[in-house]
N, C-alpha and C positions, 0 to 999 in steps of 0.2 A: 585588676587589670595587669598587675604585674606579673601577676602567676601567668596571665592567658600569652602574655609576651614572654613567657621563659618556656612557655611551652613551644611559640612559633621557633626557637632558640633552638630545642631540643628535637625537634622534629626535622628540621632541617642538617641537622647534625647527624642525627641516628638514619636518615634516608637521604645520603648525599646522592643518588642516582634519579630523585624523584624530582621530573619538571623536564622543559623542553630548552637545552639550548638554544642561546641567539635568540629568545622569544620576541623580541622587540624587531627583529629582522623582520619574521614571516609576519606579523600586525601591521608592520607598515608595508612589507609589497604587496599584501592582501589590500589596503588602503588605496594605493595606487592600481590596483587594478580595478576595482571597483568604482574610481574613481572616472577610471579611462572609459570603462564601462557605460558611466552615466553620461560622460562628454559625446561618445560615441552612438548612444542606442537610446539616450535619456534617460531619466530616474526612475520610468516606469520598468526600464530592464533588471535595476537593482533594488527597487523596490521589496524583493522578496526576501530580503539577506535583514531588515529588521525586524527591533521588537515589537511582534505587534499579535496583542492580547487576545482579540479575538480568531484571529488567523492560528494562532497556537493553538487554542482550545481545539479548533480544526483538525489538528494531526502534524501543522508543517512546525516542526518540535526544532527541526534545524534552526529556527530563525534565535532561537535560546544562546547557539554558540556565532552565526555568522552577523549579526549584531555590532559586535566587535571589532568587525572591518567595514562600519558605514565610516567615511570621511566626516561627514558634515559639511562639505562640500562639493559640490554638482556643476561648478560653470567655469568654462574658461578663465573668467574674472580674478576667479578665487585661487588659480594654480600658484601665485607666489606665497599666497597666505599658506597653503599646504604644505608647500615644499619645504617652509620654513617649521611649521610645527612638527613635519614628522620626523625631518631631521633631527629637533630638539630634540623629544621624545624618543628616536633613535638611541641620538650621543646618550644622553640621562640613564635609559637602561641597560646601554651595555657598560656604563661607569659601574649603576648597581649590581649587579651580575656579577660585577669582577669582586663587586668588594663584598658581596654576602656568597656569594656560588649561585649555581642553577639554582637549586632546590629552593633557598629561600628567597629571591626574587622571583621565580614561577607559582611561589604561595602569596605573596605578596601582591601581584597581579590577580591571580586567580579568585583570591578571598574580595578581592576590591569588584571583578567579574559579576561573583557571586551575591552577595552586597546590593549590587545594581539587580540582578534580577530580582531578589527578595522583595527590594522596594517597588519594584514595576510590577508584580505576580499578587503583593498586596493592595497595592493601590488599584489595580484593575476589582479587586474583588470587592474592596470595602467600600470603593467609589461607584461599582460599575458600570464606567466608563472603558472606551477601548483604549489601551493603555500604547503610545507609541515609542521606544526609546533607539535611539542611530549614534549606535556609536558608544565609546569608553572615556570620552575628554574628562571628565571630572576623576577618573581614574587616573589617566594619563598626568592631570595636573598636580595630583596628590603627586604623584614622584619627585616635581619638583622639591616637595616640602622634606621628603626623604634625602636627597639631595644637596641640598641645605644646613640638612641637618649633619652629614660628613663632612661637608666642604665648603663650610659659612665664608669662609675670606675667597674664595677661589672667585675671579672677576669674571665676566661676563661683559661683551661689547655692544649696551642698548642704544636704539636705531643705530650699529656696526660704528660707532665712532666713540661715543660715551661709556669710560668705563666703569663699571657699578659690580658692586660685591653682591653674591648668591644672596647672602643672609637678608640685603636688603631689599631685593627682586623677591623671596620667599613672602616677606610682608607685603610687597603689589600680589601678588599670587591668593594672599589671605584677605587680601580688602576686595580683588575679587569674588571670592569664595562667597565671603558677608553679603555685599550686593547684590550676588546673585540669590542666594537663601532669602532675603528681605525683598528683593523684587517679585521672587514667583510668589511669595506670604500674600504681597499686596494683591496680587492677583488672582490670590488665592490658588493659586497652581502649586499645591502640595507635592509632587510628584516632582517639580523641577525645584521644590526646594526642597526636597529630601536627598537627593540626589552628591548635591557637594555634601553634605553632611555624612554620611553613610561612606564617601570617599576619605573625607578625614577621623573618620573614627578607625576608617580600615590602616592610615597612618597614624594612627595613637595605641592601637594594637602593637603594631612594628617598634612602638617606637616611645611606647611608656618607661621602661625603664630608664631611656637615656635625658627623658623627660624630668622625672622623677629625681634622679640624682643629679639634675644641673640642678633644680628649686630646692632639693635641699643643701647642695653647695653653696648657693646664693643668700641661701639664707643664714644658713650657719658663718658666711662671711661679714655680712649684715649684724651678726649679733656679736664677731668678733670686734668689728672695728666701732662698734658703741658701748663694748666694754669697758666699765672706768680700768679695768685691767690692761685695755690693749695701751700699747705707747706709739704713737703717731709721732716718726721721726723727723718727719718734715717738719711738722710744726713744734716736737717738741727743741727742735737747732732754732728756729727763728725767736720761741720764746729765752735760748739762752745766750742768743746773739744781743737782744734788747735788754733784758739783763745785764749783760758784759758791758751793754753800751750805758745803761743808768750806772752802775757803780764803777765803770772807767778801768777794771783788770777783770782776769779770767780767771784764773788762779789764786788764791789765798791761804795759806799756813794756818794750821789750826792752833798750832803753840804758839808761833812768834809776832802770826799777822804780818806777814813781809806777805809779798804780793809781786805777782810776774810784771805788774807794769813800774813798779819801782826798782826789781830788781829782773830785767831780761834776761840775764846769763845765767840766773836759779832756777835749775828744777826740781820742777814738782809732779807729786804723785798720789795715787788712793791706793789709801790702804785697805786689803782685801778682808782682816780682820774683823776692822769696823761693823757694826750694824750702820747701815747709812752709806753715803758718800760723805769722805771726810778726805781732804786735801793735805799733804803734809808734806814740806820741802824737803830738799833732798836731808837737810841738818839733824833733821826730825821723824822721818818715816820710820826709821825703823829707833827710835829714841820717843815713846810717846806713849799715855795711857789712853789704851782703846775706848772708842764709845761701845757699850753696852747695848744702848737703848737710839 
C-alpha cells in the first residue's frame, strides 16, 4: 500500500499538467443544473444522466461519466439540504487542490470515480440485477476524511452555532460510513454496502503513508514512555518533593552531612565526576573522594 501511495506521489509530480482545474466547480454547477432540471421538467428529464446497467449495455455509455452530476436530490423540499452539501464539498475541494495541485486531487477524485463504477459494472454481472448508481456522495464524503486528515484542529460551526473540530466531525463522518456498510449487509444490498468502502480504500491509497507513520510514531511513543529507561519528570519532582518532605532538607553533604535545612546560607552542589548523584557542599565539592561505583 505504501508503494501504490508513492506512486500516486510520483505521478502527480512527474505530470503536473494532468487533471482539470477548479474540478469541484464544474461537479457542482453540473449539480445544480440537473437539479433545476428535475425541479423543472421532473426526474424523468434527467433520468438519463445515471448509472444504469442495463441501459449501458444499450450503447448510452454516456451515463458512465454523467452519473457524477445526479444530486440525489429532486424536490423543492431538499434545496437547503443541497445548497448546503455542495457548498461543503465545493470549500473541501478547492482547500485540497490548493494543497496537493490539480494533478493530484483530479486523480484523487477520479480513481474514487473509477472505484464506483468497477463496483456497479461487477455487481450488475455477478448479481445480474440492473444495477442503479446517482451520483459521487460517498466519494464526495471520502474528502472529508482527506481533509481531516490536513486540518484535524481547523473548527467547523455544527448546526452554524456549535463549534466542533474537523478531526472530531471526520469520526461522525466514519460512524456514518460503518452504518451505512452494516445497514445495506442487513439488507443484503451488497452494492450499497460496497460503495463507502471502495470510497475509503480509494482514501487509504492517498493517504497510507501518512497513516502509516502517525501508527508507527504512536507507537514507538508508547514504548518510550513505558520504558523503565524513560524518566517521567512530573512524577519523578512529586516523588522528590515527598521525599524532601519525609526527611525534612533537600540537600545533604556527603562528607560532613550538614544539610540545607540546618544550614540555609550553604551551598551545595553535584558533582559531575561522581558515578551517581552525590551532593557535596560548597566546603567539599571540590575537597572529596569520588564515588566510583
Amino acid at each position: 500500500m505504501r508503494k501504490l501511495s508513492a506512486a500516486v506521489d510520483r505521478f502527480a509530480y512527474n505530470h503536473p499538467r494532468f487533471g482539470i482545474p477548479n474540478l469541484m466547480k464544474f461537479i457542482v454547477i453540473g449539480s445544480v443544473i440537473v437539479y433545476l432540471l428535475a425541479i423543472f421538467a421532473g426526474y424523468g428529464a434527467v433520468s438519463f444522466l445515471s448509472f444504469r446497467w442495463s441501459y449501458i449495455t444499450q450503447g448510452e455509455i454516456w451515463r458512465l461519466i454523467t452519473f457524477i452530476f445526479m444530486p440525489g436530490y429532486y424536490t423543492t423540499g431538499d434545496v437547503l439540504w443541497l445548497a448546503l452539501f455542495l457548498y461543503f464539498y465545493y470549500m473541501i475541494g478547492n482547500v485540497l487542490e490548493r494543497e496537493w495541485g490539480t494533478a493530484k486531487f483530479t486523480l484523487y477524485y477520479l480513481s474514487g470515480v473509477v472505484l464506483t463504477l468497477i463496483v456497479g459494472i461487477v455487481t450488475a454481472l455477478v448479481s445480474g440485477y440492473d444495477v442503479i448508481i446517482e451520483g459521487t456522495s460517498y466519494v464526495n464524503l471520502s474528502m472529508f476524511f482527506a481533509f481531516a486528515m490536513l486540518y484535524p484542529d481547523t473548527q467547523f460551526l455544527l448546526f452554524f452555532f456549535i463549534p466542533v473540530k474537523v478531526k472530531w466531525l471526520a469520526w461522525i463522518d466514519a460512524a456514518f460510513f460503518a452504518l451505512s456498510v452494516l445497514s445495506s449487509l442487513m439488507r443484503l444490498d451488497f452494492l450499497n454496502a460496497l460503495l463507502p468502502v471502495v470510497a475509503l480504500l480509494n482514501f487509504f491509497v492517498f493517504f497510507w503513508t501518512n497513516i502509516a507513520d502517525e501508527i508507527d510514531y504512536r507507537r514507538g511513543r508508547a514504548r518510550h514512555q513505558t520504558s523503565h529507561q524513560t524518566i517521567h519528570f512530573k512524577s519523578a519532582v512529586r516523588q522528590q518533593r515527598k521525599k524532601e518532605a519525609e526527611r525534612g532538607y533537600r540537600h545533604k553533604c556527603e562528607v560532613c552531612g550538614r544539610t540545607d535545612a540546618d544550614y540555609p546560607d550553604l551551598e551545595f552542589r553535584y558533582c559531575s565526576r561522581c558515578a551517581g548523584y552525590h551532593c557535596f557542599c560548597q566546603d567539599h565539592i571540590f575537597n572529596h573522594e569520588h564515588f566510583t561505583e
